[in-house]
PDB file with SEQRES, HELIX, SHEET and CRYST1 records, atoms N, CA, C and O in Angstrom:
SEQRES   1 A   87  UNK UNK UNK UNK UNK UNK UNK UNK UNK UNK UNK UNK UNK          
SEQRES   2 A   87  UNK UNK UNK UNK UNK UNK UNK UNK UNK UNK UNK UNK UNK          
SEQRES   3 A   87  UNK UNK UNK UNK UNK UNK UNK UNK UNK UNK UNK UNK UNK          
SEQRES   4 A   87  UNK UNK UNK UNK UNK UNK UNK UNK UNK UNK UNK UNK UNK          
SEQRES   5 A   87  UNK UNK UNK UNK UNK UNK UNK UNK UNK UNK UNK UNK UNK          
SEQRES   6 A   87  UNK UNK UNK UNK UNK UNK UNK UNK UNK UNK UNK UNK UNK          
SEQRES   7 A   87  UNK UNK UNK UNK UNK UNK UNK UNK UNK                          
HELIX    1 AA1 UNK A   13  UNK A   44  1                                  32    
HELIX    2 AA2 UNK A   46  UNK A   51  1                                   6    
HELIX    3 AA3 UNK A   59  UNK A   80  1                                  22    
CRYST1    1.000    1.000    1.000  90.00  90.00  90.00 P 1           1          
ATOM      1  N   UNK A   1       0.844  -1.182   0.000  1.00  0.00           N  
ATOM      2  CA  UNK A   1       0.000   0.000   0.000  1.00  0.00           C  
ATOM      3  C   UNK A   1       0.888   1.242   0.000  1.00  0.00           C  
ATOM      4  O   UNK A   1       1.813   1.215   0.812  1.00  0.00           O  
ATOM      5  N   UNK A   2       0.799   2.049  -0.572  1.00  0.00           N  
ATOM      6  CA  UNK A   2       1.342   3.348  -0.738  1.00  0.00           C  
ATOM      7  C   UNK A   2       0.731   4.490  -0.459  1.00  0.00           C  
ATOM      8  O   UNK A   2      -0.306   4.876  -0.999  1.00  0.00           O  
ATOM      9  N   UNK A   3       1.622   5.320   0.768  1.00  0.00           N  
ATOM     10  CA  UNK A   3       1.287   6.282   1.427  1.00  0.00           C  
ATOM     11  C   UNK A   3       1.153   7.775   0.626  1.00  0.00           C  
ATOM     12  O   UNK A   3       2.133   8.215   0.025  1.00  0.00           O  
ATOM     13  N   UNK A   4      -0.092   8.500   0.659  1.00  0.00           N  
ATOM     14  CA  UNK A   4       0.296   9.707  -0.260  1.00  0.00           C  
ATOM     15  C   UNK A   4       1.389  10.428  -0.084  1.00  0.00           C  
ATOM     16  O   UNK A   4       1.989  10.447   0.991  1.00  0.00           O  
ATOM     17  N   UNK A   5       1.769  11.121  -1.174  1.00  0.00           N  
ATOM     18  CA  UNK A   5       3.207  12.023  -0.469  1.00  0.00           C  
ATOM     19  C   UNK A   5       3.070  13.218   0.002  1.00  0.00           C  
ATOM     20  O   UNK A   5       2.135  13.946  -0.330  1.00  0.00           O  
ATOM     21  N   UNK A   6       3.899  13.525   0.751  1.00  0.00           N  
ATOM     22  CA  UNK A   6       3.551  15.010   1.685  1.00  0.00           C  
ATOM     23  C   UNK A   6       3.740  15.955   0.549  1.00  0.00           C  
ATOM     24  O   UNK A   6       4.339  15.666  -0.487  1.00  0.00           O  
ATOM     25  N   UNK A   7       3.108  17.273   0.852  1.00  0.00           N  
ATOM     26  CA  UNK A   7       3.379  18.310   0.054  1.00  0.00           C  
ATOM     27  C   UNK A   7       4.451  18.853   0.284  1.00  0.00           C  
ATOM     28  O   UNK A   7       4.566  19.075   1.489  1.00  0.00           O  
ATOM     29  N   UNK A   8       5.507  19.257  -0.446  1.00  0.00           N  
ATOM     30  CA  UNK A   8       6.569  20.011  -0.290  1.00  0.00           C  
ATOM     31  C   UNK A   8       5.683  21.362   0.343  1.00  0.00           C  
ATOM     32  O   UNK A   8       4.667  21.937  -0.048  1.00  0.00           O  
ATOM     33  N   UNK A   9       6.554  21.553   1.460  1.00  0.00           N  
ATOM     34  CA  UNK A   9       6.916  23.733   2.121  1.00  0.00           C  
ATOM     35  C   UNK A   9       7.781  24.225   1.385  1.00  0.00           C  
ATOM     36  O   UNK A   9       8.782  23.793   0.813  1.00  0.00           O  
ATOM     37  N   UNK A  10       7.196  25.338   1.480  1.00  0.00           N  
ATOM     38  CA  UNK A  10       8.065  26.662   1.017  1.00  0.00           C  
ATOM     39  C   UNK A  10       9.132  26.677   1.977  1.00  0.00           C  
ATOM     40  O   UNK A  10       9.263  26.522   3.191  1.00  0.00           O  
ATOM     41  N   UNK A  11      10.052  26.993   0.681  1.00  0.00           N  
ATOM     42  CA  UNK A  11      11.689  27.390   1.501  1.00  0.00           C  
ATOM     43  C   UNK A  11      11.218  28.274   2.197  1.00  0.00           C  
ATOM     44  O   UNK A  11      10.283  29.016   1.894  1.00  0.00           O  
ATOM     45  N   UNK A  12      12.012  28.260   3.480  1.00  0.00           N  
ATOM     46  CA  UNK A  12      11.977  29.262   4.461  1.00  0.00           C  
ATOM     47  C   UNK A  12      12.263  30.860   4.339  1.00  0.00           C  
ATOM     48  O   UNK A  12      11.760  31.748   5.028  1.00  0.00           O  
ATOM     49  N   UNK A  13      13.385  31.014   3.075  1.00  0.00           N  
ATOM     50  CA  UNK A  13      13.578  31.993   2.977  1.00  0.00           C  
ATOM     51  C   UNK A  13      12.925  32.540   1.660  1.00  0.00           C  
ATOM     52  O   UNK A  13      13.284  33.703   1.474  1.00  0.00           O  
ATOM     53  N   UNK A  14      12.155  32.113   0.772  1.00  0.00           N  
ATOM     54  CA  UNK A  14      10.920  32.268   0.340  1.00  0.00           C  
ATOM     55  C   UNK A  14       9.760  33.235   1.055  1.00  0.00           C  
ATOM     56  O   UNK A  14       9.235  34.084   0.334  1.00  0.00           O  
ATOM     57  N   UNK A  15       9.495  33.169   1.944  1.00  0.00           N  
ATOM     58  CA  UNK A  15       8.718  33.959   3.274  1.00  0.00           C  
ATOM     59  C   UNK A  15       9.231  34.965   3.618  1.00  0.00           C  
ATOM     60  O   UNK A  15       8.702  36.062   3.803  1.00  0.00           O  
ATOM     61  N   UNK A  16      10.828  34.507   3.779  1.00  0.00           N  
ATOM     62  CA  UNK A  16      11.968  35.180   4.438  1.00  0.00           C  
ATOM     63  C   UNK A  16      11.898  36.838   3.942  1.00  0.00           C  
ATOM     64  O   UNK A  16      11.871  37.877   4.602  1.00  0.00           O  
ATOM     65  N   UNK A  17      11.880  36.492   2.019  1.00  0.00           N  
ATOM     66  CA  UNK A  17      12.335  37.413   1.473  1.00  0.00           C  
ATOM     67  C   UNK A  17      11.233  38.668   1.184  1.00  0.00           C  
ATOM     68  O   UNK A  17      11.482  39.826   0.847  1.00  0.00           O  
ATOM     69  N   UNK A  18       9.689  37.905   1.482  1.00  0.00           N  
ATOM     70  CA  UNK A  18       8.399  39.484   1.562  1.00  0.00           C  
ATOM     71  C   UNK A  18       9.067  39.925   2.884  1.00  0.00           C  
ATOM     72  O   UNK A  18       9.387  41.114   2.894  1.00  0.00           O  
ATOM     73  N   UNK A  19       9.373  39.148   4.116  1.00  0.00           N  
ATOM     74  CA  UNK A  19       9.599  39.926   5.656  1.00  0.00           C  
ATOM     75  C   UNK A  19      10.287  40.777   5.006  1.00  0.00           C  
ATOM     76  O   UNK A  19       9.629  41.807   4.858  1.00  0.00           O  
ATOM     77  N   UNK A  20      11.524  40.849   4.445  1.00  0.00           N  
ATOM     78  CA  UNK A  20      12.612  41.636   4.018  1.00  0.00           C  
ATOM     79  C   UNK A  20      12.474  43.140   3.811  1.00  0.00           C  
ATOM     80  O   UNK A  20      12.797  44.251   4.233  1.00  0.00           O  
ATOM     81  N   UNK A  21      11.536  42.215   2.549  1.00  0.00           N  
ATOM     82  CA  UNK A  21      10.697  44.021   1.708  1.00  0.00           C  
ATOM     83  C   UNK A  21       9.355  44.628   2.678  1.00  0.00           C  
ATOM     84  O   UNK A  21       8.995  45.800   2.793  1.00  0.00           O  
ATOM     85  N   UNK A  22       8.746  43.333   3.346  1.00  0.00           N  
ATOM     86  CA  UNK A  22       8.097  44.709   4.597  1.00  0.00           C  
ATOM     87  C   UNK A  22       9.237  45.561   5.762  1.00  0.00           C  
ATOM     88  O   UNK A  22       9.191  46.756   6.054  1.00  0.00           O  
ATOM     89  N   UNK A  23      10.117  44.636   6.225  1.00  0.00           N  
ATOM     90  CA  UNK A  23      11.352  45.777   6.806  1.00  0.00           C  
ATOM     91  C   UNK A  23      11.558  47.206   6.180  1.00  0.00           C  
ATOM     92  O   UNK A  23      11.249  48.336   6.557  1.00  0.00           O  
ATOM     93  N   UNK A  24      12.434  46.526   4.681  1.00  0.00           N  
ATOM     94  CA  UNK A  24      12.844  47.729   3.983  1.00  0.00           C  
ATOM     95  C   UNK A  24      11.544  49.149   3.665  1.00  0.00           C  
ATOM     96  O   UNK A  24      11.758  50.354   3.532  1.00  0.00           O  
ATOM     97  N   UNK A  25      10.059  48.286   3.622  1.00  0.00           N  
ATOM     98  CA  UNK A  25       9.212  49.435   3.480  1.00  0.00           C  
ATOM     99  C   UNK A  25       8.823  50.054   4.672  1.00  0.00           C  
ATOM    100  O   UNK A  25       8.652  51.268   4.560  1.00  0.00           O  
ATOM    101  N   UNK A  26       8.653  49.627   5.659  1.00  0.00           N  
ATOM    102  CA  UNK A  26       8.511  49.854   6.771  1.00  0.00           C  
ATOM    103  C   UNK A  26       9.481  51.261   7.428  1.00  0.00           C  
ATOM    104  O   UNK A  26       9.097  52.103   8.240  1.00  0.00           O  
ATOM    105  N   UNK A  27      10.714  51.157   6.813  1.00  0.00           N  
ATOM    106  CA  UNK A  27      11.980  52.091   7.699  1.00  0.00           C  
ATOM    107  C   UNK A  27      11.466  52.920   6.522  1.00  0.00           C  
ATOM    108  O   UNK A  27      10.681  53.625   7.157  1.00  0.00           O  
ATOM    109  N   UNK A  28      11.338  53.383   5.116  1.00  0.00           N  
ATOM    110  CA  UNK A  28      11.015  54.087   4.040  1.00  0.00           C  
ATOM    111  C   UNK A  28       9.842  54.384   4.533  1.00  0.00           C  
ATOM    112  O   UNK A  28       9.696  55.602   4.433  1.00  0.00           O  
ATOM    113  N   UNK A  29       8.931  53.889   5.015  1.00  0.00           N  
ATOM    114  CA  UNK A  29       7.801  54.580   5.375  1.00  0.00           C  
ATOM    115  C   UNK A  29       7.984  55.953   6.941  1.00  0.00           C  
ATOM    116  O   UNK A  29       7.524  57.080   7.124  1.00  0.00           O  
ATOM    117  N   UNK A  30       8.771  55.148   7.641  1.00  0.00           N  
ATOM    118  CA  UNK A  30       9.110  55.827   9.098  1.00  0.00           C  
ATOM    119  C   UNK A  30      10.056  56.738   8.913  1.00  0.00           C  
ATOM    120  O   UNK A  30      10.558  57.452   9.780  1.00  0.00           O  
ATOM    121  N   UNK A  31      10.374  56.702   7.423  1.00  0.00           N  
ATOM    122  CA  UNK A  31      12.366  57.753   7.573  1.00  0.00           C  
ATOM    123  C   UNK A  31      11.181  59.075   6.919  1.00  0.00           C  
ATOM    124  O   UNK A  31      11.244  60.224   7.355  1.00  0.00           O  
ATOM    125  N   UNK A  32      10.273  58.706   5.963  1.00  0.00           N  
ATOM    126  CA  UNK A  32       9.021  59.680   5.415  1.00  0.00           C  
ATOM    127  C   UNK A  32       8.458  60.646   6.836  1.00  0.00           C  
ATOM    128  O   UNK A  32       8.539  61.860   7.023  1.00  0.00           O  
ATOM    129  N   UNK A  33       8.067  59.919   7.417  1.00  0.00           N  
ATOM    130  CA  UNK A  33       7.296  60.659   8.466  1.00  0.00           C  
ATOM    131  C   UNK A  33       7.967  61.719   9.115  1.00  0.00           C  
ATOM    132  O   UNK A  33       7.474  62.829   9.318  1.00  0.00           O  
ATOM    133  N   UNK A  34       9.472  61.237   9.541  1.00  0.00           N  
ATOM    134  CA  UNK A  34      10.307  61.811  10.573  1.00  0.00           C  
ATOM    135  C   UNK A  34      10.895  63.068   9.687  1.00  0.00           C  
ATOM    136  O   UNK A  34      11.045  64.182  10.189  1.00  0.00           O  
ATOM    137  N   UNK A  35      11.246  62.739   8.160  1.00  0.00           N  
ATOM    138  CA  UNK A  35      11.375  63.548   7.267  1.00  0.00           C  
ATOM    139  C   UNK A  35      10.998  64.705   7.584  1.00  0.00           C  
ATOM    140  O   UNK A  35      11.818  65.614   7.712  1.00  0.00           O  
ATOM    141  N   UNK A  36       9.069  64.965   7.854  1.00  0.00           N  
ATOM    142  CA  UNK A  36       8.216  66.145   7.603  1.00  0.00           C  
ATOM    143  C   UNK A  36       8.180  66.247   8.683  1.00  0.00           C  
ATOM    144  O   UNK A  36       7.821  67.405   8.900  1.00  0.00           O  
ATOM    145  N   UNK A  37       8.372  65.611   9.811  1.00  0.00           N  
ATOM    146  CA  UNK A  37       8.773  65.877  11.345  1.00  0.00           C  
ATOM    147  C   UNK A  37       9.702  67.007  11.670  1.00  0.00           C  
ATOM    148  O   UNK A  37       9.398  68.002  12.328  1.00  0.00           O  
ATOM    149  N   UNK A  38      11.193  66.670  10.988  1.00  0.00           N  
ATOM    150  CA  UNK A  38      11.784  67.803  10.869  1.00  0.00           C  
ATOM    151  C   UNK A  38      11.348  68.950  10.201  1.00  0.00           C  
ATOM    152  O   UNK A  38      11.219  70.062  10.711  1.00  0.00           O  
ATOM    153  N   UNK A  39      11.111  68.618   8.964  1.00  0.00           N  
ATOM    154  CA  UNK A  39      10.531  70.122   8.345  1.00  0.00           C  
ATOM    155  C   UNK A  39       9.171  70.789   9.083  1.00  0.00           C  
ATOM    156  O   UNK A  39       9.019  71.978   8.804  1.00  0.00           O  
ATOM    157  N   UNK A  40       8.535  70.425   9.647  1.00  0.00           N  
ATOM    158  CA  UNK A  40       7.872  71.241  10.643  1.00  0.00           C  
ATOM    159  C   UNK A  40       8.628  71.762  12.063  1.00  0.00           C  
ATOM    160  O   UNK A  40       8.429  72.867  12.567  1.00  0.00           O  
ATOM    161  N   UNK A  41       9.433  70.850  12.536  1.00  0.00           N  
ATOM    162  CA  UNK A  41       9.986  71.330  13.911  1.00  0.00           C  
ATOM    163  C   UNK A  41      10.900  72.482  13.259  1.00  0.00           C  
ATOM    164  O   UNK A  41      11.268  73.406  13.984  1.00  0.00           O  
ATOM    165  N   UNK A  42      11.282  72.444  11.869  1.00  0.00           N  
ATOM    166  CA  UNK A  42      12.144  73.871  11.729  1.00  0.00           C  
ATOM    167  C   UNK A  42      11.395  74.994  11.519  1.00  0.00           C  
ATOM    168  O   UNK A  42      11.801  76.102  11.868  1.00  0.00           O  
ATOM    169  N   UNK A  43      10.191  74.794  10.907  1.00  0.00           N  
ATOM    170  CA  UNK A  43       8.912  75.725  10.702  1.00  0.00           C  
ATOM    171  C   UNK A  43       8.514  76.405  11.908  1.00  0.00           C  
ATOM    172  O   UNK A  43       8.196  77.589  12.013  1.00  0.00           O  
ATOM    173  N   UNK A  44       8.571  75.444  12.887  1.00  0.00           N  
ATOM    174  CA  UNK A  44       7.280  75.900  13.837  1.00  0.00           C  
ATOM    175  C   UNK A  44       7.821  76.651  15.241  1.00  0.00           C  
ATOM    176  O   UNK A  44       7.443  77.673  15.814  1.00  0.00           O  
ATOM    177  N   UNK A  45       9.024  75.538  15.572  1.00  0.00           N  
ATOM    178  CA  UNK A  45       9.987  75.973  17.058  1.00  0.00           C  
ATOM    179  C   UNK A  45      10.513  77.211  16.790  1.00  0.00           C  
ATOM    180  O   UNK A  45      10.753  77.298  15.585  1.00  0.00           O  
ATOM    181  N   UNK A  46      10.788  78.182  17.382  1.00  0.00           N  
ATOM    182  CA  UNK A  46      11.643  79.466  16.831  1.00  0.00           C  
ATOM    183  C   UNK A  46      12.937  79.053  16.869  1.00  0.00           C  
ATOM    184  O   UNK A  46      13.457  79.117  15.755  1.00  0.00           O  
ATOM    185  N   UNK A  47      13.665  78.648  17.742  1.00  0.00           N  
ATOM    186  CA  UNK A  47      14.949  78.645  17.656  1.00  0.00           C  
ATOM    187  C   UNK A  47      15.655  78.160  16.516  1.00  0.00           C  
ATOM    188  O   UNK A  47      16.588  78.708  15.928  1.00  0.00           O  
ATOM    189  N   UNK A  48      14.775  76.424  16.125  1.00  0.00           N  
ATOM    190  CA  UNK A  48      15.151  75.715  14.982  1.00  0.00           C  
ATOM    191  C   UNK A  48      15.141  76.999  13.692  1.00  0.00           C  
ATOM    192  O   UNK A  48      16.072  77.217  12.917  1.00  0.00           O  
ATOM    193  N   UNK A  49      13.760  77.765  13.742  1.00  0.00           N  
ATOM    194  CA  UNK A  49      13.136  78.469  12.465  1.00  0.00           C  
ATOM    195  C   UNK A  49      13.691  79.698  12.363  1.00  0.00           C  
ATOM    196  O   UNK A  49      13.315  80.469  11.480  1.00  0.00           O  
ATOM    197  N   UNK A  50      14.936  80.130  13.512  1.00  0.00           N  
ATOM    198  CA  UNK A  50      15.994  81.309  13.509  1.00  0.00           C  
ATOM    199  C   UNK A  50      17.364  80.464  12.425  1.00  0.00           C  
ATOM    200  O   UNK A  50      17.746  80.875  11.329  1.00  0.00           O  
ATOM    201  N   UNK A  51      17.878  79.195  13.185  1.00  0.00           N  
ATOM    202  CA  UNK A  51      18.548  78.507  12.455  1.00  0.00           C  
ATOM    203  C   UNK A  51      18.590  78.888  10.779  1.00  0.00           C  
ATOM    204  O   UNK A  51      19.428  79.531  10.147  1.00  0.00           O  
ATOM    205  N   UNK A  52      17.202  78.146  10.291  1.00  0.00           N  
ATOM    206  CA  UNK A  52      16.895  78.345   8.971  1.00  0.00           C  
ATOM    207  C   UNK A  52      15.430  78.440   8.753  1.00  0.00           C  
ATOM    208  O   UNK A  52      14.568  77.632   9.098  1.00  0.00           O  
ATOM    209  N   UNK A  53      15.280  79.677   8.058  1.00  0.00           N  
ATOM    210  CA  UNK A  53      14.262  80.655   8.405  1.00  0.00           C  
ATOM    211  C   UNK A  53      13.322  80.238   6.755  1.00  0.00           C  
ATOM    212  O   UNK A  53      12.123  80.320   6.487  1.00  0.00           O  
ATOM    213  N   UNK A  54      14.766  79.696   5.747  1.00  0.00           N  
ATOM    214  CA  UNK A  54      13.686  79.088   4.607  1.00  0.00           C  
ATOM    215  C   UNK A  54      13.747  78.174   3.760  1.00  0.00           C  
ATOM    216  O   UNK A  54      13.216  78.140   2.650  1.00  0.00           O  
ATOM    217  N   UNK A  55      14.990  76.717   4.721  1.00  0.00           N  
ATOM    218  CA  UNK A  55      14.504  75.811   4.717  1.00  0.00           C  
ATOM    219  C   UNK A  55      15.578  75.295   3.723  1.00  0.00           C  
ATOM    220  O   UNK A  55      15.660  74.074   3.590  1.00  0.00           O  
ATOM    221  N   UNK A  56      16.157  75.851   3.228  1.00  0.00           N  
ATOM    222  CA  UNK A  56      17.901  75.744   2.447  1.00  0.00           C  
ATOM    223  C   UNK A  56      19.111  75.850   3.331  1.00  0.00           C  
ATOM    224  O   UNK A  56      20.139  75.314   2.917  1.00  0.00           O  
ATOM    225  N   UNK A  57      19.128  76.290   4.159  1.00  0.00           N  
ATOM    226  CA  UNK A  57      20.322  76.759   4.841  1.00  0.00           C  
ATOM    227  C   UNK A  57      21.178  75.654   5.228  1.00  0.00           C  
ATOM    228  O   UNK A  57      20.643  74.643   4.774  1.00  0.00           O  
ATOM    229  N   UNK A  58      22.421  75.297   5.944  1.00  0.00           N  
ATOM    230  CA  UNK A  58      22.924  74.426   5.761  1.00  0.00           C  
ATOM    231  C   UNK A  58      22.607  73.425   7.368  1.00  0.00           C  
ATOM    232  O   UNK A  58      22.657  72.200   7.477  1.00  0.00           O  
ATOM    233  N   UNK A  59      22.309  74.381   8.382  1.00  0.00           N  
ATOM    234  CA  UNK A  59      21.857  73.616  10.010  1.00  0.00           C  
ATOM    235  C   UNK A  59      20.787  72.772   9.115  1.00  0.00           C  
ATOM    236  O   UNK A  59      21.327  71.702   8.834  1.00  0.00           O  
ATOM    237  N   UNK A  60      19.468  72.845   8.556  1.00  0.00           N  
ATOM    238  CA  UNK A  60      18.662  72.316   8.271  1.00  0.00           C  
ATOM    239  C   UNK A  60      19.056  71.525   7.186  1.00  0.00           C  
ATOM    240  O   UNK A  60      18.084  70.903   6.757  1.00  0.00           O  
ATOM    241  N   UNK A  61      20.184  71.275   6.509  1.00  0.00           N  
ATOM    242  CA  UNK A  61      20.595  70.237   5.354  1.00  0.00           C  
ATOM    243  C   UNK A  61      21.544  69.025   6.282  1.00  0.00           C  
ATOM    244  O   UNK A  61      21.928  67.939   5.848  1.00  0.00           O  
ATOM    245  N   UNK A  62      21.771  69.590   7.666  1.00  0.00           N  
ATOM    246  CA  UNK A  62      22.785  68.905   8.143  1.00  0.00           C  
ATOM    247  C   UNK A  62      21.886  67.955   9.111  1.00  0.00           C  
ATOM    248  O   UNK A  62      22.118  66.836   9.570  1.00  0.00           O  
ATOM    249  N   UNK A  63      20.893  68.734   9.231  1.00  0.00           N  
ATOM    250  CA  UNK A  63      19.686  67.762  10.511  1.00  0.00           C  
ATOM    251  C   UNK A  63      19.338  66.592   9.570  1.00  0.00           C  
ATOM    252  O   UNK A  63      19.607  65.439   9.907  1.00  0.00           O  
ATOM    253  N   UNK A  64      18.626  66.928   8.165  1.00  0.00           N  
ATOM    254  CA  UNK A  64      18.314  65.891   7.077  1.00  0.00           C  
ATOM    255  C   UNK A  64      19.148  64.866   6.824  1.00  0.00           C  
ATOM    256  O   UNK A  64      18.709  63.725   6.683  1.00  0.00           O  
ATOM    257  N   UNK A  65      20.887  65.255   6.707  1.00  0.00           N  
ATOM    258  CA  UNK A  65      21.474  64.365   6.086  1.00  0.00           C  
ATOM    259  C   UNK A  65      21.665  63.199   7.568  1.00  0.00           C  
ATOM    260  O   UNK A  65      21.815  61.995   7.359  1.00  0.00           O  
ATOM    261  N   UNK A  66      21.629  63.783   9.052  1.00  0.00           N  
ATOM    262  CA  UNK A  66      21.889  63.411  10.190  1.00  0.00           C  
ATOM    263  C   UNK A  66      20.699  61.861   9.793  1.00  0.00           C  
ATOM    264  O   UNK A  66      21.003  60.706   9.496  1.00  0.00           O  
ATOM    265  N   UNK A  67      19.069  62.648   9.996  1.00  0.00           N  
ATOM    266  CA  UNK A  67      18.241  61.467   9.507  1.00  0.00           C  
ATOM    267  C   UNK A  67      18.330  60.559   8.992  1.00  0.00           C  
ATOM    268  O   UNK A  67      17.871  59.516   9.457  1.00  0.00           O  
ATOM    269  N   UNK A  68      18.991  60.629   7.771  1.00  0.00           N  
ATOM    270  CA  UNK A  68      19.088  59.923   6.261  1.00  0.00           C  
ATOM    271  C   UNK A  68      19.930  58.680   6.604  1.00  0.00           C  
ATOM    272  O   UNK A  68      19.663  57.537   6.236  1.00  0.00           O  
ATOM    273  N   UNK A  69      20.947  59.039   7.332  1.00  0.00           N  
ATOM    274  CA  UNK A  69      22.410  57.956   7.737  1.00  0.00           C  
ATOM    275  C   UNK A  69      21.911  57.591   8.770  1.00  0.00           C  
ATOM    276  O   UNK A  69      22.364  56.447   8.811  1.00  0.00           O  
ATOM    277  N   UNK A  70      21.089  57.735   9.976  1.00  0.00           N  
ATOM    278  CA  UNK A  70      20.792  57.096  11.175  1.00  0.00           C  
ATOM    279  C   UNK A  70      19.422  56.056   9.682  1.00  0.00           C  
ATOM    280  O   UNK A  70      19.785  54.887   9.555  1.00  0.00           O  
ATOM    281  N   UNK A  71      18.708  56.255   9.173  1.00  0.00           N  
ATOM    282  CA  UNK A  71      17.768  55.180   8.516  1.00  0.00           C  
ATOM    283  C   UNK A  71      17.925  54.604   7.978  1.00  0.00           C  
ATOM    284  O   UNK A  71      17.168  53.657   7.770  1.00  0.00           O  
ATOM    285  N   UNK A  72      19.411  54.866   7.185  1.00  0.00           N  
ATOM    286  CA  UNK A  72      19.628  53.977   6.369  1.00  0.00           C  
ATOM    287  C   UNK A  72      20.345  52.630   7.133  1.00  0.00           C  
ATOM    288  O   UNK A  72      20.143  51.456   6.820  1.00  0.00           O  
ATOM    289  N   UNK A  73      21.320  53.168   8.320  1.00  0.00           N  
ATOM    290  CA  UNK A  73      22.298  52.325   8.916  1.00  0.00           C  
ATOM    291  C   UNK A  73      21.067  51.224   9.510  1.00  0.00           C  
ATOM    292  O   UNK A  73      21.016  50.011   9.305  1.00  0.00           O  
ATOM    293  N   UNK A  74      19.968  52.198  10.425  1.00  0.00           N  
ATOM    294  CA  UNK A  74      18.967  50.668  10.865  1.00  0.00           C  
ATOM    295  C   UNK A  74      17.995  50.212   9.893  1.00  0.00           C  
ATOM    296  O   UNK A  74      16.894  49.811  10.272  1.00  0.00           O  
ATOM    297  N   UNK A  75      18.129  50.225   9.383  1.00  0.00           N  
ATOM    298  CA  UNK A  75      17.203  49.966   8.441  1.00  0.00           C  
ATOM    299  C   UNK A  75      18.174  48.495   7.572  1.00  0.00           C  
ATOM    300  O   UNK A  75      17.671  47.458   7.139  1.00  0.00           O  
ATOM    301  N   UNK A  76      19.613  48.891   7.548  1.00  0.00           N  
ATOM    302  CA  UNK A  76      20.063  48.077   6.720  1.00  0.00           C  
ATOM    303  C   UNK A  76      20.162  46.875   8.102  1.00  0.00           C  
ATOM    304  O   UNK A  76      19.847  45.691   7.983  1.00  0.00           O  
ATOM    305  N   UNK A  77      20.732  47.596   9.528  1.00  0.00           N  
ATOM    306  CA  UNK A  77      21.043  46.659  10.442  1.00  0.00           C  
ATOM    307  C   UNK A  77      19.695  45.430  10.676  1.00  0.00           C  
ATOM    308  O   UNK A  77      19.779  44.214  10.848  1.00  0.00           O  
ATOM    309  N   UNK A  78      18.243  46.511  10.579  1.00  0.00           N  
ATOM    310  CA  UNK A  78      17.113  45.458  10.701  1.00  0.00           C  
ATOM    311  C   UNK A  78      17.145  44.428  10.037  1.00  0.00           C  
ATOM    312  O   UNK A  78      17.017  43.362  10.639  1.00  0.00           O  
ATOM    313  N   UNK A  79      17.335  44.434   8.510  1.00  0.00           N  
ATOM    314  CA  UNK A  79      17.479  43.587   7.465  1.00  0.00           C  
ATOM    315  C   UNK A  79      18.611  42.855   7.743  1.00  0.00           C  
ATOM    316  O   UNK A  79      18.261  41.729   7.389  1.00  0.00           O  
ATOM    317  N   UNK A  80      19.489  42.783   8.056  1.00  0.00           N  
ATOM    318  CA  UNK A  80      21.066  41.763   8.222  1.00  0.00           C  
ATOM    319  C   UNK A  80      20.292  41.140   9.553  1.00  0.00           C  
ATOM    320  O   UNK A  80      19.873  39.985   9.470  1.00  0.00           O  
ATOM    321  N   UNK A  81      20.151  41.682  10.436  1.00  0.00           N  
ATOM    322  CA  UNK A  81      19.917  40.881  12.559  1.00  0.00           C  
ATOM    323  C   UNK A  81      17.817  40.002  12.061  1.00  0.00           C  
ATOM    324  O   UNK A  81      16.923  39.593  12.801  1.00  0.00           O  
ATOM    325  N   UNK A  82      17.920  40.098  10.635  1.00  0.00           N  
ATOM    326  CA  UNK A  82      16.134  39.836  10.897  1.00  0.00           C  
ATOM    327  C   UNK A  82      16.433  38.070  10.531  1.00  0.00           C  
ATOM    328  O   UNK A  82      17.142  37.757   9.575  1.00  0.00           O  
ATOM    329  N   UNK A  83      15.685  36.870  11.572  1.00  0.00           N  
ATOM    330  CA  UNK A  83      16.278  35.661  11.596  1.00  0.00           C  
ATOM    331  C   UNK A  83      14.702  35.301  11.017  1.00  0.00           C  
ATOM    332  O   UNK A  83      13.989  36.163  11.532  1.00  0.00           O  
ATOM    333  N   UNK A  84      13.993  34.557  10.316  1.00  0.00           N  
ATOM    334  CA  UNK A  84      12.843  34.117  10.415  1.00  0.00           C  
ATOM    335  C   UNK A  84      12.563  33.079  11.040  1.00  0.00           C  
ATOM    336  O   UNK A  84      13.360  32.165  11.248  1.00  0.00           O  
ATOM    337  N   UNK A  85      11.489  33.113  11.377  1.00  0.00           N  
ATOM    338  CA  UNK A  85      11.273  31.717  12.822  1.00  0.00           C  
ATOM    339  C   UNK A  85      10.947  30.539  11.847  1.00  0.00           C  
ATOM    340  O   UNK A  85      10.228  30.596  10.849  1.00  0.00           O  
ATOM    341  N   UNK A  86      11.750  29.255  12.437  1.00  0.00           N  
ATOM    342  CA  UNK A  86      11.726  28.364  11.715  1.00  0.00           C  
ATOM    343  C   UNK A  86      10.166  27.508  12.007  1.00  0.00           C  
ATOM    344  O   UNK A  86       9.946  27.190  13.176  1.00  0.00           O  
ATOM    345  N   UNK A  87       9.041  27.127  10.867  1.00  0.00           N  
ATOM    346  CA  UNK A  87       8.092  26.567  11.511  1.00  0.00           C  
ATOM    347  C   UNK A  87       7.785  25.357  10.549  1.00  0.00           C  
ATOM    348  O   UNK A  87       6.897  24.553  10.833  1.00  0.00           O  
TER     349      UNK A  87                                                      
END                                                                             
C-alpha cells in the first residue's frame, strides 16, 4: 500500500524574502514621516526656524542628512539581525 506524499513547504527563505521588503518598506515609510517631522519642527519651534528661516540653509541640510544615515544604517542593520522563525 502506498502512502500519499507530503506536500513540499516553502523554503523558508521564500517567506523570508516578503519579511525583508516589509522591513525595507517599513523604515522608508518611518524615515518619510520623521522627514516632515523635521521640516515642521524647523517651521514651527523658533529657535530651529531662527537657524533656517527658509529651509535651504545648511543647520537644516545637516539635521536631514543626520536622519538619512541614522535610517539607512537601521534599516540596513534590521534587514542583516532579521532571523525568520523556523516553523
Amino acid at each position: 500500500m502506498q502512502f500519499p506524499r507530503r506536500a513540499k513547504r516553502a523554503h523558508p527563505l521564500a517567506y523570508a524574502k516578503g519579511c525583508w521588503i516589509y522591513l525595507v518598506s517599513a523604515a522608508i515609510a518611518l524615515y518619510l514621516n520623521v522627514f516632515v517631522l523635521v521640516i515642521q519642527a524647523f517651521l514651527k519651534i523658533p529657535a530651529l526656524h531662527a537657524l533656517a528661516p527658509n529651509g535651504n540653509e545648511p543647520p537644516f541640510a545637516v539635521v536631514q542628512a543626520i536622519t538619512l544615515v541614522l535610517f539607512v544604517i537601521g534599516g540596513f542593520l534590521a534587514v542583516r539581525r532579521y532571523r525568520p522563525v523556523a516553523g
